[in-house]
C-alpha positions in Angstrom: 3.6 22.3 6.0 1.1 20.9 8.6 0.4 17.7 7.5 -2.3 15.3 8.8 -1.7 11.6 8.5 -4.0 8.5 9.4 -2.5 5.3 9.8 1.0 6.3 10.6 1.4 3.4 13.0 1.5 0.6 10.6 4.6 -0.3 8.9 4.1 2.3 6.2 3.4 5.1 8.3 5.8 4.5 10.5 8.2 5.1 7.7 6.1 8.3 6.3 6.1 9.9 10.0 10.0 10.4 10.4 10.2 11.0 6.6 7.7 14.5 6.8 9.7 15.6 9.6 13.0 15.1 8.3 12.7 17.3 5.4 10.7 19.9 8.0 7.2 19.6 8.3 5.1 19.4 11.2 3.0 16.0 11.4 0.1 15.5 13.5 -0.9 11.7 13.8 -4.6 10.5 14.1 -4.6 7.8 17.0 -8.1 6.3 18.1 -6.0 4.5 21.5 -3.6 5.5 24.0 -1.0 2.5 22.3 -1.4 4.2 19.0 -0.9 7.9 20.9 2.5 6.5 22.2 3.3 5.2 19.0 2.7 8.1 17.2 4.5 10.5 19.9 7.4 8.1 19.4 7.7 8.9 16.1 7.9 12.6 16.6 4.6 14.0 15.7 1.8 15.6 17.5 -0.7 13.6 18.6 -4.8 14.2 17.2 -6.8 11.7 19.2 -10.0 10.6 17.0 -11.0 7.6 14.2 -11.7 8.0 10.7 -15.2 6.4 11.2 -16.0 9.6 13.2 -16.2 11.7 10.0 -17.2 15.1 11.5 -14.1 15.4 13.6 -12.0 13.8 10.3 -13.4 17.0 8.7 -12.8 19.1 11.0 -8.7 17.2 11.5 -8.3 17.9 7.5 -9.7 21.3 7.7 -6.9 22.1 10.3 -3.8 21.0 8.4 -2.1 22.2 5.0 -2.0 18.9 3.5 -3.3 15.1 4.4 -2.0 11.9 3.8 -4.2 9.1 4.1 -2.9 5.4 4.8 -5.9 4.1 7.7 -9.2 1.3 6.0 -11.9 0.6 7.5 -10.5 -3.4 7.8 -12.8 -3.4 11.5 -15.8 -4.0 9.0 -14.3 -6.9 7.3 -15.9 -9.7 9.3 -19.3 -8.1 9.6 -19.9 -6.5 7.0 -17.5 -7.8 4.1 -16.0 -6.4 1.7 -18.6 -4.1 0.5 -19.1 -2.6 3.7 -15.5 -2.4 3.8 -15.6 0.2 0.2 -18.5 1.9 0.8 -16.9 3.2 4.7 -14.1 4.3 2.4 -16.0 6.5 0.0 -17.4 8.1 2.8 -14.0 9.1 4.0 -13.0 10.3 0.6 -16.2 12.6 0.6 -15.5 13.4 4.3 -11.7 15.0 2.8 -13.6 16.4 -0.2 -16.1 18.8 2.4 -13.1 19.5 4.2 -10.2 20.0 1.7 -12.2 22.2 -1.4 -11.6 25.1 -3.3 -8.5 25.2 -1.1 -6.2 23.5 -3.6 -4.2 21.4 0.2 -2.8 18.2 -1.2 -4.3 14.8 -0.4 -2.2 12.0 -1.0 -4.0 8.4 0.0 -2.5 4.9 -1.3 -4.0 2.8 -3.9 -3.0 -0.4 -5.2 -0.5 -1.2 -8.2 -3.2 -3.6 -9.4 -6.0 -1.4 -9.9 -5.9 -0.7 -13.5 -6.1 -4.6 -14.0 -3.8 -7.2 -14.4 -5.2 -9.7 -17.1 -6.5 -7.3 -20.3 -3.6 -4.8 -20.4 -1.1 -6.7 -22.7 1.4 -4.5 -21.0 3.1 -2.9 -18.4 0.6 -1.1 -16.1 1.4 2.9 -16.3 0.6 5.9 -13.9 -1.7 7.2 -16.4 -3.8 4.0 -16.1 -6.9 4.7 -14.6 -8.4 2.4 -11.9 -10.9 0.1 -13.0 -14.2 0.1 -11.9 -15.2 -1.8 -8.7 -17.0 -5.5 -9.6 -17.6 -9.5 -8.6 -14.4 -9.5 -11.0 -12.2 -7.6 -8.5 -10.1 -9.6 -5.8 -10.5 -7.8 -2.1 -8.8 -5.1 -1.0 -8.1 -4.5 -4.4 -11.6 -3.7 -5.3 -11.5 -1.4 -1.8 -8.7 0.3 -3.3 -10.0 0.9 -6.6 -12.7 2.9 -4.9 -10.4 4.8 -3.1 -8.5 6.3 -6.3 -11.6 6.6 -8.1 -13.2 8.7 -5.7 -9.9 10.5 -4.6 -8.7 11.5 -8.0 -12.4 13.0 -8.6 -11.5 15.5 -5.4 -9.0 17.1 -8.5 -12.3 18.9 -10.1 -13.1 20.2 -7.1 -10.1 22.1 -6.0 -8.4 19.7 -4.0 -4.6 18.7 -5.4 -5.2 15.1 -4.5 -3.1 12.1 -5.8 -2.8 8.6 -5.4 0.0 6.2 -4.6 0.1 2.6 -6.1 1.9 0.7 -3.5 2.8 -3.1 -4.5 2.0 -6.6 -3.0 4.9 -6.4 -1.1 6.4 -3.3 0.9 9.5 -4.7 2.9 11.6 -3.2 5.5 13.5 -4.6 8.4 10.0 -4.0 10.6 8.1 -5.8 8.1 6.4 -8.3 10.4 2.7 -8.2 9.0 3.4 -8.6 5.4 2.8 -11.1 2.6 6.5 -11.5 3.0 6.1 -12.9 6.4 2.9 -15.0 5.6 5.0 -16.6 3.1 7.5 -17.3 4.8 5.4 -18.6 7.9 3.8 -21.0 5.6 6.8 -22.6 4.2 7.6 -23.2 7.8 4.6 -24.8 8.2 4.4 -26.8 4.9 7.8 -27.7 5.0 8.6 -26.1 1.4 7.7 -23.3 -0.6 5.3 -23.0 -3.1 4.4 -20.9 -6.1 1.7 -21.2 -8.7 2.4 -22.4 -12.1 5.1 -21.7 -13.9 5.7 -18.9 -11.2 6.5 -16.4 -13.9 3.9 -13.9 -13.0 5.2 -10.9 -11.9 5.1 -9.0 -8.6 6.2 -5.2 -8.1 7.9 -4.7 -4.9 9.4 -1.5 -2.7 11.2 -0.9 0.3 9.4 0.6 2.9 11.5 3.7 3.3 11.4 4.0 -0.4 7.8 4.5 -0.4 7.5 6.8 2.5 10.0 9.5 0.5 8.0 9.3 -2.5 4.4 9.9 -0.2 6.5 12.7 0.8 7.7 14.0 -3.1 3.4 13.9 -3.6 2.7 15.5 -1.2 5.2 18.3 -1.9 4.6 18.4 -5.5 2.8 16.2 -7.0 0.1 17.9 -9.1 -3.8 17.0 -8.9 -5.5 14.3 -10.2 -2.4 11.6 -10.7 -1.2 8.4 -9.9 2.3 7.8 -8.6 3.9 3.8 -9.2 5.7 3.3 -5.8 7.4 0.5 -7.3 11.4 -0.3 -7.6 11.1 -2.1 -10.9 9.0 -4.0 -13.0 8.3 -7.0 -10.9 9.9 -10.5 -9.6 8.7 -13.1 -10.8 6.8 -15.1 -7.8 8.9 -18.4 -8.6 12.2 -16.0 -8.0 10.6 -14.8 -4.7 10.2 -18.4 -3.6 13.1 -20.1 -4.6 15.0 -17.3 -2.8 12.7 -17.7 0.6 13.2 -21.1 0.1 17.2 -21.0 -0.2 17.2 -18.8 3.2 15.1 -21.6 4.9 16.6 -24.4 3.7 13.1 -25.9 2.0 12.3 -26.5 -1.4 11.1 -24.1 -3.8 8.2 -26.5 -5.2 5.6 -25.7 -8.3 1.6 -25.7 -6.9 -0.6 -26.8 -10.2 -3.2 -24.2 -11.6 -6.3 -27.1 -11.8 -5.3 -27.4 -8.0 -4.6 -24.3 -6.7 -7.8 -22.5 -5.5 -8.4 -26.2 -3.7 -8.1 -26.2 0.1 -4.7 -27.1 0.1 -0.9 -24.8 0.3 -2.4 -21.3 0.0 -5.1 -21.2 1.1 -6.6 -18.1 1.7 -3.9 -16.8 -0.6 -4.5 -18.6 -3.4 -6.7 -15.4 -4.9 -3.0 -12.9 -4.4 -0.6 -15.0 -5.4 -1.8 -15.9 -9.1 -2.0 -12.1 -9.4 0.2 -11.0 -12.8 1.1 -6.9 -12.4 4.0 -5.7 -14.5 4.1 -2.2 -13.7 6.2 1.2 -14.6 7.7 3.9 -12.3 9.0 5.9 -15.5 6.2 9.2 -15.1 6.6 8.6 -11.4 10.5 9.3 -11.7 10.3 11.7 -13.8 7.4 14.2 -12.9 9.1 13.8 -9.1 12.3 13.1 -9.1 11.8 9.7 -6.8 14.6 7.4 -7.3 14.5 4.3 -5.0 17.4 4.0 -3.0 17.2 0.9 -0.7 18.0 -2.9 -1.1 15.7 -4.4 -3.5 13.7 -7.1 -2.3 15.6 -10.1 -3.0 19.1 -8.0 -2.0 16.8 -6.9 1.4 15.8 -10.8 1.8 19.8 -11.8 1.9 20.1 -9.2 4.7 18.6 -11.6 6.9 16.1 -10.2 9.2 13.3 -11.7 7.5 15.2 -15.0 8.9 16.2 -14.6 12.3 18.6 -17.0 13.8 16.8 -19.9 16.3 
């Protein structure tokens, strides 16, 4: 299969590139610079130059392959234009794919968020066949942007296009994770001399490993039918006060409790103050079963003791 991917230069994608042509397809990469070209020829594939905010030629890109994968957003809009320019950039890519891909029944596989079906009314763990919740005020960020994405993605389905989501977790780690909220964590204990999580820290965060994530991209794309979600999660979730008392252990700082009447104050957080309250028990159970995905890499706190998320000096 000829498969077009955007974004395959960030950590995912870097994972999802090597993965396609391992099991024998033929990847062409969309690079918008002569750094992401390179990268992208690095990684094995063929090399498309262009930007998904030229949507003609993103057309014209899908049209040409058997199959798409879509990781790249529109996060160059952020500081103008917020986050609303931010969603509505996105749904014109996801129409862009829908001119380009219908009636032909080519597989579109884009990644959502494992928070989009909500993380405060479900009672319960959060399954594939949740749908995403409508975009509002009520939504934090990129997760509203993401909601967007599925909505309008899983619509493609009616229209002959075998499109599919994946739900990828807060946290996607890897030994090249260097952008992550892993990372920003960890810089911020650094800098606050000691960890801190909100609450009780019991609310729990899904996780995956990177190369875990880009196999089941892969699985989707292969055979994954139209109009479903996939959980690209290893389990249920850690709970956040785990996460920090184990980034705290590796540092040497203390894993400390951050109050819930002070925690959206200026103060530890900061600008994450919004993520890291986020509660999203999640299930993998139709994603393992309809595809056969089994994670297969450390889990997060077993990656974490590996130790390059702590690098000696």
């Amino acid at each position: 299969m000829h498969v077009l991917v955007t974004g395959g230069t960030g950590h995912i994608g870097s994972y999802i590139i090597p993965e396609l042509i391992a099991a024998g397809h033929e990847v062409t990469g969309l690079a918008r610079s002569d750094k992401s070209a390179a990268a992208v020829s690095a990684l094995g594939a063929k090399v498309r130059r262009g930007d998904v905010s030229d949507l003609d030629g993103l057309k014209a890109a899908a049209a040409d392959s058997d199959g798409v994968i879509h990781l790249a957003h529109r996060q160059d809009l952020l500081p103008s234009g917020g986050i609303d320019a931010v969603a509505a950039a996105e749904l014109q890519i996801m129409r862009a794919y829908g001119e380009a891909l219908a009636g032909t029944g080519k597989p579109l596989v884009a990644a959502g968020s494992i928070g989009s079906p909500g993380w405060e009314n479900l009672g319960r763990p959060a399954t594939e066949e949740d749908p995403p919740l409508p975009g509002g005020d009520e939504y934090r960020g990129t997760l509203r942007v993401r909601n967007v994405v599925e909505i309008a993605v899983l619509g493609l389905a009616a229209r002959g296009v075998r499109s599919s989501i994946v739900r990828i977790p807060p946290i996607a780690h890897s030994t090249t994770d260097s952008a992550g909220f892993l990372p920003l964590l960890i810089g911020l204990a650094k800098q606050k001399g000691a960890i801190g999580y909100p609450g009780d820290g019991a609310n729990l965060w899904p996780a995956v490993h990177s190369r875990d994530l880009a196999s089941l991209f892969r699985l989707a794309l292969e055979k994954g039918p139209a109009g479903k979600n996939w959980h690209g999660i290893e389990g249920a979730g850690i709970r956040f006060r785990k996460i920090a008392e184990a980034i705290g252990s590796h540092l040497g700082l203390p894993a400390v409790s951050i109050p819930a009447d002070v925690l959206m104050l200026p103060g530890y957080f900061g600008f994450l103050a919004n993520m890291v309250t986020l509660n999203l028990p999640a299930s993998n159970l139709i994603t393992r079963q309809t595809l056969g995905w089994e994670p297969a890499q450390p889990w997060l706190l077993a990656d974490l003791d590996n130790g390059h998320y702590f690098p000696a000096g």
